[in-house]
Each structure stands twice: as structure tokens, then as C-alpha cells.
C-alpha positions, 0 to 999 in steps of 0.5 A: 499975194501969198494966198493967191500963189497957194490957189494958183499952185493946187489949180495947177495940181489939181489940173494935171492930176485929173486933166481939167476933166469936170472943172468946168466950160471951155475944154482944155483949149481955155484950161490950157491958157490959163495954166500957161498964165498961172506958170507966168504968174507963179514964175514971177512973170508978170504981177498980180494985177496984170494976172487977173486981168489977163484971167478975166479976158480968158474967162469972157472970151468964148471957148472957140474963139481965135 
């Protein structure tokens, strides 16, 4: 758990710092979701299991959709 709170904390630095630019498909419409679900996750919002599996909708989701 702690590993994944240290991955999920440098993704959301890592974002900020160079704007997703380059870190793969979806623009900053998908970037921008699952920044929004990892501040809930780190925040203690919701638990790990219900992270990943939000996170896994996110990443099969097309980019335009809804």
C-alpha cells in the first residue's frame, strides 16, 4: 500500500510539473481524471481495491467518450 501511495504521488508530481505532455494517449481530459482519482486515493477517499478498479474503466474508456 505504501508503494502504491509513493507511485501515485511522483505520477501526480510528475504531471504537474510537465503538464502530461508526452506520457501517453488520451490528452489532458483523461490525465485529468485520473489525477482527480489519485487525489481521492491519496486523500483516503476511497481504498485501493476501488482505485484500481475505477483506474482500469479510465484506461478502457476511449479518450472522447462522455
Amino acid at each position: 500500500m505504501f508503494w502504491v501511495l509513493v507511485a501515485v504521488l511522483v505520477r501526480l508530481l510528475v504531471v504537474r510539473r510537465w503538464g502530461g505532455r508526452g506520457l501517453g494517449p488520451g490528452g489532458a481530459r483523461r490525465d485529468s481524471a485520473e489525477q482527480t482519482l489519485a487525489t481521492r486515493f491519496a486523500a483516503g477517499d476511497i481504498d485501493e481495491r476501488e482505485y484500481r478498479a475505477r483506474l482500469g474503466v479510465l484506461r478502457a474508456a476511449p479518450p472522447d467518450a462522455g
